[in-house]
C-alpha positions as CSV (number, residue, x, y, z in Angstrom):
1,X,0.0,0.0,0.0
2,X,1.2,3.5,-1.1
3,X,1.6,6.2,1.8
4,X,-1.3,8.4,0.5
5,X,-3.3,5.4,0.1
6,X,-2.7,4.2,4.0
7,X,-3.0,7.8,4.6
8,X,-6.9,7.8,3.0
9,X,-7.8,4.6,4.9
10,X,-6.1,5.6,8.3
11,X,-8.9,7.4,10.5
12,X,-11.4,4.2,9.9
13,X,-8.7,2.3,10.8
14,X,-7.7,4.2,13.8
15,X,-11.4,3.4,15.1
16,X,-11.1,0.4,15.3
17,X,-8.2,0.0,17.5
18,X,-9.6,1.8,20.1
19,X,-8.7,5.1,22.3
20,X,-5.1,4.0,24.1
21,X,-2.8,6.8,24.3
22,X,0.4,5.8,21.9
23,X,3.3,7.6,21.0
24,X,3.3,9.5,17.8
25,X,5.9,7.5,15.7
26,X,6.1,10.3,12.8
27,X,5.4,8.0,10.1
28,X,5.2,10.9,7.5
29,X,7.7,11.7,5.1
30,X,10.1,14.4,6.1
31,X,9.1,16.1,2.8
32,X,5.0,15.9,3.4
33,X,2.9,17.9,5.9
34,X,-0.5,16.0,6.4
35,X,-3.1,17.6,8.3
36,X,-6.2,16.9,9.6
37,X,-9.0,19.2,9.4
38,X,-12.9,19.9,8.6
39,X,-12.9,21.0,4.8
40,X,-16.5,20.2,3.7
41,X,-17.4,23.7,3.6
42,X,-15.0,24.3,0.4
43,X,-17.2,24.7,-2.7
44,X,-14.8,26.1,-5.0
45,X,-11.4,27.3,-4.9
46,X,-11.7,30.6,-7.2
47,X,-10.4,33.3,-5.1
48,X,-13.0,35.5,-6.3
49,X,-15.8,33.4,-5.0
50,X,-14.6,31.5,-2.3
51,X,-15.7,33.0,1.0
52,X,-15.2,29.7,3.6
53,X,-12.4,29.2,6.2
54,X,-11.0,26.1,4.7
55,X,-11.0,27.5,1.3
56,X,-9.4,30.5,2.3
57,X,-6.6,28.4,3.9
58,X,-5.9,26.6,0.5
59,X,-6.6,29.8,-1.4
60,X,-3.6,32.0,0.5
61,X,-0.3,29.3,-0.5
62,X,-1.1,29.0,-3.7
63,X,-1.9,33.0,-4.4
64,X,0.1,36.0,-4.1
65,X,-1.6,39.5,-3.3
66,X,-0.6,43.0,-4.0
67,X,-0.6,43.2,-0.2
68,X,-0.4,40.3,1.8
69,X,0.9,39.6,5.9
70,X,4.0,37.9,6.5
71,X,3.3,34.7,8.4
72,X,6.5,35.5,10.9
73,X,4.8,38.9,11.7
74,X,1.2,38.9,11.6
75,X,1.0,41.6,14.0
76,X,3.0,44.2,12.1
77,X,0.2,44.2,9.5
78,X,-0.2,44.3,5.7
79,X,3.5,43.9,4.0
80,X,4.5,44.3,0.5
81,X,3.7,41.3,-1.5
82,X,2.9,41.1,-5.3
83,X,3.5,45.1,-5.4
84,X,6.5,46.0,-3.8
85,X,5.5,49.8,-3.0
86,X,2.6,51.8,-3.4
87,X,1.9,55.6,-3.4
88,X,-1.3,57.8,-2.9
89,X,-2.8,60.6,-4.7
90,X,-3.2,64.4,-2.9
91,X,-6.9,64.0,-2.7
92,X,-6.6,60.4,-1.1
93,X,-8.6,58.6,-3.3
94,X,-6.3,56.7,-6.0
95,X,-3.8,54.4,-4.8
96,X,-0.9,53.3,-7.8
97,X,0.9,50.0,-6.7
98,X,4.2,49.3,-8.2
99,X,4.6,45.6,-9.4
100,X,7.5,43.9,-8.1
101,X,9.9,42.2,-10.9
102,X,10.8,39.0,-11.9
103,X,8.0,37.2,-10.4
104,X,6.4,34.1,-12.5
105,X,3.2,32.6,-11.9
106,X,3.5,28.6,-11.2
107,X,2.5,28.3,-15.1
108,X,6.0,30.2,-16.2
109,X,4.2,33.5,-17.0
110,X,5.4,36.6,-15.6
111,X,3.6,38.6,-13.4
112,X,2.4,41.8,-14.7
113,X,0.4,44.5,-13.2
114,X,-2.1,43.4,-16.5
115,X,-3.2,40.4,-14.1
116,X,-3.5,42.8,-11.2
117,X,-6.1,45.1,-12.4
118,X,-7.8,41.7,-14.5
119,X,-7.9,40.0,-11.2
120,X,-10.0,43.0,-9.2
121,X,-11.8,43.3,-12.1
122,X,-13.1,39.9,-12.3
123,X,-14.3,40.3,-8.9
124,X,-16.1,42.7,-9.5
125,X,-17.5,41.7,-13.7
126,X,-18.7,38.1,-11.6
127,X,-20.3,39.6,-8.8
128,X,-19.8,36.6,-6.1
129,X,-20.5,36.4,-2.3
130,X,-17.6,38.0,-1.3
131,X,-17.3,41.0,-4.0
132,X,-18.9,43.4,-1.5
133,X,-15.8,44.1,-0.4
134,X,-14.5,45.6,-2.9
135,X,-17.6,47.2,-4.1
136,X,-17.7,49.2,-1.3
137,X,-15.5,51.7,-2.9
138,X,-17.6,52.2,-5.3
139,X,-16.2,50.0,-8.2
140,X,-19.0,48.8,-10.7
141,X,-18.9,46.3,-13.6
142,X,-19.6,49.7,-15.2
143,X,-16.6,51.7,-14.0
144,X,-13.7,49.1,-13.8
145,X,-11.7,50.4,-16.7
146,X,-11.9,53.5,-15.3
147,X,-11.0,53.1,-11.5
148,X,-8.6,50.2,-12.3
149,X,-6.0,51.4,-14.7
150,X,-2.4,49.9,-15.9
151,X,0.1,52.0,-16.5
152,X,3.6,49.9,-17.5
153,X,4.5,48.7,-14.7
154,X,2.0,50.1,-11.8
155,X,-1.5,49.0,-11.2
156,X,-3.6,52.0,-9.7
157,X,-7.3,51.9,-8.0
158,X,-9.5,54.6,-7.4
159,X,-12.0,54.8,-5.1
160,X,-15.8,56.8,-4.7
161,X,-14.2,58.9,-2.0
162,X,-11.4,59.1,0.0
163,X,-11.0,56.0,2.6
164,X,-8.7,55.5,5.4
165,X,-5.5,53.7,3.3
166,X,-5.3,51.0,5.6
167,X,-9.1,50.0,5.5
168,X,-8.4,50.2,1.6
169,X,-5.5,47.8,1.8
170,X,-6.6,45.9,4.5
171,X,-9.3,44.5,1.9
172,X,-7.3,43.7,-0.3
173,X,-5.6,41.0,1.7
174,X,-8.8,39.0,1.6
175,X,-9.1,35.6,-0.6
176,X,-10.5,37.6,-3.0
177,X,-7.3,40.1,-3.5
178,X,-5.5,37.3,-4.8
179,X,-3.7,37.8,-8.3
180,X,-4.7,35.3,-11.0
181,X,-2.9,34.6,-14.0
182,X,-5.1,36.3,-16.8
183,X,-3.5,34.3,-19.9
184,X,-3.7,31.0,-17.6
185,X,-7.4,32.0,-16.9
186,X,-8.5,32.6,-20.3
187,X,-7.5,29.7,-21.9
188,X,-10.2,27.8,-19.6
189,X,-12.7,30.7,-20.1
190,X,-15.8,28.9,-20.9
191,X,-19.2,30.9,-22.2
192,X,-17.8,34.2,-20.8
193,X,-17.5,32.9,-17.1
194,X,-14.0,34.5,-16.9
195,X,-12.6,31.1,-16.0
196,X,-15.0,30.2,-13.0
197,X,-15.7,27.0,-13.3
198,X,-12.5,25.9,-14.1
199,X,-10.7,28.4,-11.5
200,X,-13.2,26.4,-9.2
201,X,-11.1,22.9,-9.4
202,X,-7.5,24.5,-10.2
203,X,-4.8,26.9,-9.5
204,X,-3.6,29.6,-11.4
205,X,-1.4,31.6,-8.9
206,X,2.2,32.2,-7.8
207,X,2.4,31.6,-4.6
208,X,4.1,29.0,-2.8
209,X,2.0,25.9,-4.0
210,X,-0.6,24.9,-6.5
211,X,-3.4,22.5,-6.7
212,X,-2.5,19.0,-6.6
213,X,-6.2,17.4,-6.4
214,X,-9.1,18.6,-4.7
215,X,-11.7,16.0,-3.4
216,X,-14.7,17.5,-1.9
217,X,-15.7,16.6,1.5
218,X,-12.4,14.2,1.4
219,X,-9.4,16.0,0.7
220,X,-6.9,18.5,-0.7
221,X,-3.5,18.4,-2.0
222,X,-1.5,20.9,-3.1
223,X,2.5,20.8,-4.5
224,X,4.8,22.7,-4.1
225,X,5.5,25.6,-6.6
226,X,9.8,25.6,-7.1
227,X,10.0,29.0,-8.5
228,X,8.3,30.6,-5.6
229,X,9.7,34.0,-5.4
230,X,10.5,33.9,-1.8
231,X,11.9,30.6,-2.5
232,X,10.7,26.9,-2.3
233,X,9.0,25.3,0.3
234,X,11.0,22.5,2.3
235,X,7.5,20.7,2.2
236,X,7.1,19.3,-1.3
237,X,3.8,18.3,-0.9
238,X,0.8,19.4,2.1
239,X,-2.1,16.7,1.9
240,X,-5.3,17.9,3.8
241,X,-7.6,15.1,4.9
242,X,-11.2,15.9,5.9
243,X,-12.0,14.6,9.4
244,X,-14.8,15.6,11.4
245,X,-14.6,13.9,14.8
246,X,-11.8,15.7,17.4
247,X,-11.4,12.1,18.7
248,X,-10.1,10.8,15.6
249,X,-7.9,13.4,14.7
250,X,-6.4,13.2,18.2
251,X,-5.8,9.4,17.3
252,X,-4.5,9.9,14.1
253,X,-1.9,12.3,15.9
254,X,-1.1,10.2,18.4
255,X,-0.3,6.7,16.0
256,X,2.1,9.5,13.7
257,X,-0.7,9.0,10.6
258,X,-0.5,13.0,10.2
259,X,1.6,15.9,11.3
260,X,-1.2,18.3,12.6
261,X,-4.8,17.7,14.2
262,X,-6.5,21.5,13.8
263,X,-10.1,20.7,15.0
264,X,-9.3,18.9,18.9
265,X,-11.8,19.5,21.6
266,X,-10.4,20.9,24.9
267,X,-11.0,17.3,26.5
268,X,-9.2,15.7,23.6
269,X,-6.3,18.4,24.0
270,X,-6.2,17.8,28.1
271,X,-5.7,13.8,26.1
272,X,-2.5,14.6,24.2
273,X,-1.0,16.0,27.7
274,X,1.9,14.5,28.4
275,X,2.2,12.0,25.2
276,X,5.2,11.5,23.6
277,X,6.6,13.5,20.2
278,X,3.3,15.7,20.6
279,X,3.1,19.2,21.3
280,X,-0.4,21.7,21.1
281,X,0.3,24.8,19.6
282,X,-2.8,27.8,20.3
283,X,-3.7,31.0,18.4
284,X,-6.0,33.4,18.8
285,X,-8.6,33.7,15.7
286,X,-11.4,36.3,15.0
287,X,-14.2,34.2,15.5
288,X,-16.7,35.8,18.6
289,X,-19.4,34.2,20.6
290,X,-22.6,36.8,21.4
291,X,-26.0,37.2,22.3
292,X,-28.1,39.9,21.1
293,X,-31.0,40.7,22.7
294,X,-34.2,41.9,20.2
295,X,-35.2,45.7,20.7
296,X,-38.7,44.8,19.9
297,X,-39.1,43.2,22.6
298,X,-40.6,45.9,25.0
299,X,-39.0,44.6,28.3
300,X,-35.3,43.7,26.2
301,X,-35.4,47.3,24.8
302,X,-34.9,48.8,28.4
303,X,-31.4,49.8,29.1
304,X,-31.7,48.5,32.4
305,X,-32.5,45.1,31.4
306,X,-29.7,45.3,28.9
307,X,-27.4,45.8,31.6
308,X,-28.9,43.5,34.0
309,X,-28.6,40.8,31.7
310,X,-24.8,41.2,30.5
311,X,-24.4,40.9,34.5
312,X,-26.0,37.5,34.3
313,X,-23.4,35.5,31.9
314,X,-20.8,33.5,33.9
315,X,-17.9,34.5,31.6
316,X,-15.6,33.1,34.0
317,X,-17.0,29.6,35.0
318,X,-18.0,29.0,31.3
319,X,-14.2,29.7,30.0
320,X,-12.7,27.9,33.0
321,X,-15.1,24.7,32.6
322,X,-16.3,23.4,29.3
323,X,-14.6,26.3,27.0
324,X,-11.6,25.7,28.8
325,X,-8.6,26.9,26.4
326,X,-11.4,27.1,23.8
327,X,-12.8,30.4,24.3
328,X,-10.9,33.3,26.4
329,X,-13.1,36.3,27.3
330,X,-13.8,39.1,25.7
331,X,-16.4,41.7,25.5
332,X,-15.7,43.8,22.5
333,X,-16.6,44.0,19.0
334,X,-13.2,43.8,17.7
335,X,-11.5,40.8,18.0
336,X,-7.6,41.0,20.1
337,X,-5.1,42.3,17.2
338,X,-7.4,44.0,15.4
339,X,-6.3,47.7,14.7
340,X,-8.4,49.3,17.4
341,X,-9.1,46.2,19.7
342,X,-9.3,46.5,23.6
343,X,-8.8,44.3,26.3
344,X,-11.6,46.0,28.5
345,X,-14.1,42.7,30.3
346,X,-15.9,45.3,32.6
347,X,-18.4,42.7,32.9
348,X,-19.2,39.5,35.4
349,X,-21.7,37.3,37.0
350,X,-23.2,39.6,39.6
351,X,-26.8,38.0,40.5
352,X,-27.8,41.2,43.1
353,X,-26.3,43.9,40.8
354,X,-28.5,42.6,37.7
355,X,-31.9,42.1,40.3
356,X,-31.2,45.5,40.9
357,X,-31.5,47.1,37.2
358,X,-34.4,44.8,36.8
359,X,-36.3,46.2,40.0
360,X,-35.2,49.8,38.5
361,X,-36.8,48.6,35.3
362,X,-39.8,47.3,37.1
363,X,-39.6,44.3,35.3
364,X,-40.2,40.4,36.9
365,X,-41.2,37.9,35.9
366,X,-39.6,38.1,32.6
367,X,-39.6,34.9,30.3
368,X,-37.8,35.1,27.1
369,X,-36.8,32.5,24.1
370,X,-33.0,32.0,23.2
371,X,-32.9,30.7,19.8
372,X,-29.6,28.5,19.4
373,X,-27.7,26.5,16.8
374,X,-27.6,22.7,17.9
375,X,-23.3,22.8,18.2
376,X,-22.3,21.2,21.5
377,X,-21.0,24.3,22.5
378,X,-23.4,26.7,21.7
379,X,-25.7,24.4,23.5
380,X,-23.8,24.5,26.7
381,X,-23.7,28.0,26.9
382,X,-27.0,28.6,26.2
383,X,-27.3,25.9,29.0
384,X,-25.5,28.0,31.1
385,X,-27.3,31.4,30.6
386,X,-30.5,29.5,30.8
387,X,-29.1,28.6,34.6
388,X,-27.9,32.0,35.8
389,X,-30.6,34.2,33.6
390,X,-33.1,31.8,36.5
391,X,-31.3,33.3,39.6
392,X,-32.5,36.3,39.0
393,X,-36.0,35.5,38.1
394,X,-36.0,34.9,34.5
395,X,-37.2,32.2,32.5
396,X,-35.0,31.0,29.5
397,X,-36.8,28.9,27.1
398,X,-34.2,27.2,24.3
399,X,-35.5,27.0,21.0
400,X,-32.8,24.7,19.1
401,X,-32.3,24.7,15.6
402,X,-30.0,23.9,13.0
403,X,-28.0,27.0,11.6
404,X,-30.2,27.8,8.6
405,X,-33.3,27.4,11.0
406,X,-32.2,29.9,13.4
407,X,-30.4,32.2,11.6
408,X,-33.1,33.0,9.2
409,X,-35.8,33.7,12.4
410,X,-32.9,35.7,13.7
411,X,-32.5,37.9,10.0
412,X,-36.5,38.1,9.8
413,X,-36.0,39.7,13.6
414,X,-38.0,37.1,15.3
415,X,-36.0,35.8,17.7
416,X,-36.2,37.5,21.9
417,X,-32.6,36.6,22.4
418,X,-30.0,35.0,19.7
419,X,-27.0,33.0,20.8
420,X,-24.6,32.6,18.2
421,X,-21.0,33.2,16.3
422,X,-19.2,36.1,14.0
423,X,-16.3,35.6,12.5
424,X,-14.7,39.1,10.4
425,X,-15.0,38.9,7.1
426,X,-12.0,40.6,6.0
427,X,-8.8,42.1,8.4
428,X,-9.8,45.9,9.4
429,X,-12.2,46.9,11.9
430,X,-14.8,48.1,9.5
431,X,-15.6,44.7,9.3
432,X,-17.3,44.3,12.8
433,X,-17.6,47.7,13.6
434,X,-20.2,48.1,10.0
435,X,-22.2,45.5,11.0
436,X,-21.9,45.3,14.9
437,X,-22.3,49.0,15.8
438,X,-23.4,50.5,12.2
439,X,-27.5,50.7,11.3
440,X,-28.4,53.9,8.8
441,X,-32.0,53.0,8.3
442,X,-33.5,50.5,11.4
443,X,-37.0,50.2,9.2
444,X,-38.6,46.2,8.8
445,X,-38.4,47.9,4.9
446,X,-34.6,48.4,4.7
447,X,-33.8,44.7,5.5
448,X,-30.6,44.7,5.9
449,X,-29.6,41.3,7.4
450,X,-26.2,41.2,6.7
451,X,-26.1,44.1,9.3
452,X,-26.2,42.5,13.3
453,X,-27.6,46.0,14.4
454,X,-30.4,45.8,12.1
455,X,-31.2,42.2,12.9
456,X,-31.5,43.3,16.6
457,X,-33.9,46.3,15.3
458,X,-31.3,48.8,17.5
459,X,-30.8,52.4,16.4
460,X,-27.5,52.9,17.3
461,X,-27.8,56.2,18.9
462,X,-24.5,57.6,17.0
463,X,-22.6,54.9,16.8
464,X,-23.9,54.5,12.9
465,X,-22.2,57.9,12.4
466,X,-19.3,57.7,14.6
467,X,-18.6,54.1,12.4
468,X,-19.1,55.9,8.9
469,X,-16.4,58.6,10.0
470,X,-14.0,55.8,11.3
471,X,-14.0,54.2,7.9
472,X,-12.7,57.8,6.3
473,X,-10.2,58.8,8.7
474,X,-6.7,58.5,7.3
475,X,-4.5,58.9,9.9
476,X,-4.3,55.4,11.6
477,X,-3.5,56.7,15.4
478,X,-6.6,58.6,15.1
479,X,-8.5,56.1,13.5
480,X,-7.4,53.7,16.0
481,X,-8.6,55.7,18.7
482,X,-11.8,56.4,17.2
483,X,-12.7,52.5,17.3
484,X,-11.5,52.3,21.4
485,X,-14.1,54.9,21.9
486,X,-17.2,53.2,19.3
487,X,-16.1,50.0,21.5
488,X,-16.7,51.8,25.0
489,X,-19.7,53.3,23.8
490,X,-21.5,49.9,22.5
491,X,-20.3,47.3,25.7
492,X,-22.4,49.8,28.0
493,X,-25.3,50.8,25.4
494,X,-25.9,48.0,23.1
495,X,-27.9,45.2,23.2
496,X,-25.1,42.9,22.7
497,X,-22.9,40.5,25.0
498,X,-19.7,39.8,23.3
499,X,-19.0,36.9,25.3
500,X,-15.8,35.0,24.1
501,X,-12.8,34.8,21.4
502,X,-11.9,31.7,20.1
503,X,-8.4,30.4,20.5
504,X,-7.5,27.6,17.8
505,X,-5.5,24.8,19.6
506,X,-3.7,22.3,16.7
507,X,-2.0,19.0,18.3
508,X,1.3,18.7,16.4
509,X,3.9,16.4,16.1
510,X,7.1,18.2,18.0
511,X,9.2,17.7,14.6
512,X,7.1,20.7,12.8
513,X,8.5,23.8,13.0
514,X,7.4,27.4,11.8
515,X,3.8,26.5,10.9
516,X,1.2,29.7,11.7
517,X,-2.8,29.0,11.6
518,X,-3.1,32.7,11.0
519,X,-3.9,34.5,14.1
520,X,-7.0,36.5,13.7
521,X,-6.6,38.2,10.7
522,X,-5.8,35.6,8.0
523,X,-5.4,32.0,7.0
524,X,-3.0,29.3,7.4
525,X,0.7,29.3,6.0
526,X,2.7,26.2,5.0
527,X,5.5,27.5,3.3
528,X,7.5,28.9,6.2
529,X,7.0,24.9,7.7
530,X,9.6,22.6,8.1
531,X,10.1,19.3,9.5
């Protein structure tokens, strides 16, 4: 039997032998990272419609960006990538990039700034899920020849109106800001899709790998690209293998059948404590856990209540029990090393301090419904509030669901209380802040579900305007500020509880070195990994 072949066959094996901690044995070649992780929420792997975690995490090694982060510094921001400098017009609004030489594409073609500007225009000529965020400057299949221009060796885009440069460039880090080869791309063009359907099935970037094979729901493999321009990656080959159950990842781990486990439990990480050639490796990601409480209800629109009900989660116990190195605490919109995050937790469980907003509210005998996703997690939390929202009088009915059930009662604005998960759609603050704390037009007409302050029906009392001027301010000290304030504002006013921030914990084999999951702000990297 082949190694890829024992490889595909490995986690029903591991079942059957049963649970007995073993020590890895690091059974995979020196020159192959194989990883275990959830991927059945890929659907394609064209940067310019992709828009799921795992498909991001394939999409950023085989892609460069005219902006990208640099896996060994994710805290100092966008770098240089694609472009190696960029300049900005007097009135703000049009940013040139200079193209850095000698780069090749894994196909052999050079990189021009030709692809650049075909590669955001393609975004926005096929108008997929994730294209809002480029849209948002105003770019329109109508306008694309104007606002994205070549000139030799510069690419330069030009927005509506004058944004804060690091909002602006901050997008453009996103899946979709990867650079396609055009020549590549329009050989497969078929019916004037640009080369969707093919891009959705294989590669056509520079970074450091390219498609190998892509089974849905089963696995990915991607090779490594030689002519990478930051040079080639000691791992020849990364092999992703779909597995859904923590238990059999950890097993897999622990008989040396792959290199990394990304989706343990905190029980089946306390498991790999002390075992041999294993080590667990944690990172802080974006992802939040919140309730929102429904401003048409007439007793959850009082501030009072909101108060008295932020005082009634058990941040602590929850984190220190079954979200143990899971979740950390955190009760603010930004997640930690965001521009403009805080570390300010102002609240805990205080029974007497939240029966005394509700007396001020003179409101008892409140019973509301928590609609929640049926994720073990989510379930126990919602367990959890259901325990301490009762010592203080009020009755917690749990309405569970799966994720298209409750989310779509929870967009229609029917929901008393939702319990549930937000993960930033691109790296700047503008990506919480616009939908967290930003609600222009709070009418059942507008519907605008894709904002969390319109599915909560709140009127931000200023925060809408105090978000739009964030967006626009250039200097990034002052912009940075602006969000600590938005943030203090919204944990005492709105009807939100940011509860918790996820922390990603991986179970490794102690032989891999240099491997980063991404932080908050972007996707895994494999290129800086060795073994």
């Amino acid at each position: 039997m082949t190694y890829l072949a024992k490889l595909l066959t490995s986690a029903a094996l591991g079942v059957a032998v049963g649970f007995t901690a073993l020590p890895a044995t690091a059974e995979t070649p020196d020159n192959i990272l194989v990883i275990a992780n959830r991927i059945d929420d890929i659907t394609t792997l064209d940067p310019a419609e992709s828009f799921e975690f795992a498909g991001a995490d394939v999409i950023r090694n085989m892609y460069g960006k005219l902006v990208n982060f640099d896996p060994a510094n994710l805290e100092a921001g966008y770098q240089p990538d694609l472009a190696e400098s960029w300049d900005v017009s007097e009135d703000g609004k049009t940013i040139t990039f200079t193209m850095r030489e000698g780069v090749t594409f894994a196909s052999g073609n050079p990189v021009r700034a030709e692809d650049a500007a075909f590669s955001l225009r393609r975004v926005i000529q096929l108008n997929k899920t994730p294209a809002f965020i480029l849209t948002q400057f105003g770019f329109t299949p109508e306008n694309i020849n104007e606002t994205i221009k070549v000139d030799g060796n510069t690419v330069s885009i030009t927005t509506d109106k004058p944004y804060a440069i690091s909002f602006v460039l901050n997008c453009l880090t996103a899946t979709l800001g990867s650079i396609v080869d055009e020549k590549l791309v329009m050989e497969n063009e078929k019916d004037g899709d640009l080369g969707n359907e093919w891009l959705k099935t294989n590669s056509a970037g520079s970074g450091a790998y390219v498609l190998g094979a892509w089974q849905p729901k089963e696995s990915v493999m991607l090779n490594a690209n030689p002519d990478f321009y930051l040079g080639a990656p000691a791992m020849e080959r990364v092999v992703v293998r779909h597995v859904q159950e923590s238990a059999t990842q950890r097993l897999m781990l622990e008989r040396g059948d792959i290199d990394v486990a990304r989706d343990l439990t905190p029980s089946d990480v306390d498991g790999l404590d002390g075992v041999e050639g294993v080590k667990i490796m944690r990172e802080m990601r974006g992802r939040l856990m919140y309730v929102s409480f429904n401003q048409k209800h007439p007793e959850l629109s009082k501030p009072e209540v909101r108060q008295a009900l932020k005082y009634l989660i058990d941040y602590e116990g929850m984190e220190n029990s079954f979200l143990k190195n899971w979740y950390v605490t955190h009760q603010n919109f930004l997640p930690r090393t965001y521009l403009g995050a805080v570390d300010e937790n102002p609240f805990s469980l205080n029974v007497e301090k939240a029966k005394e907003l509700l007396a001020s509210a003179g409101v008892e005998n409140l019973e509301v419904t928590i609609g929640v996703r049926e994720a073990q997690e989510r379930l126990e939390i919602a367990q959890s509030l259901q325990n301490t929202f009762a010592q203080a009088g009020i009755k917690v009915n749990l309405e569970v669901g799966t994720g298209k059930q409750v989310l779509a009662k929870y967009r229609a604005r029917e929901l008393d209380i939702y319990l549930g998960a937000w993960g930033p759609d691109y790296p700047d603050p503008q990506t919480n802040a616009g939908t967290f704390a930003y609600n222009p037009d709070n009418s059942d007409e507008a519907n605008a579900t894709g904002l969390l302050a319109w599915r909560n029906s709140w009127d931000t009392g200023g925060l809408t305007e105090q978000t739009a001027a964030a967006v626009v301010e250039g200097d990034t000290s002052k912009r940075e500020k602006m969000y600590h304030d938005i943030q203090a504002t919204f944990r005492e006013t709105a009807p939100f509880a940011i509860m918790f921030q996820q922390t990603e914990q991986a179970g490794m084999n102690e032989n891999v070195e240099g491997l980063t999951l991404g932080g908050a702000i972007t996707a895994i990297s494999y290129w800086p990994v060795t073994k």
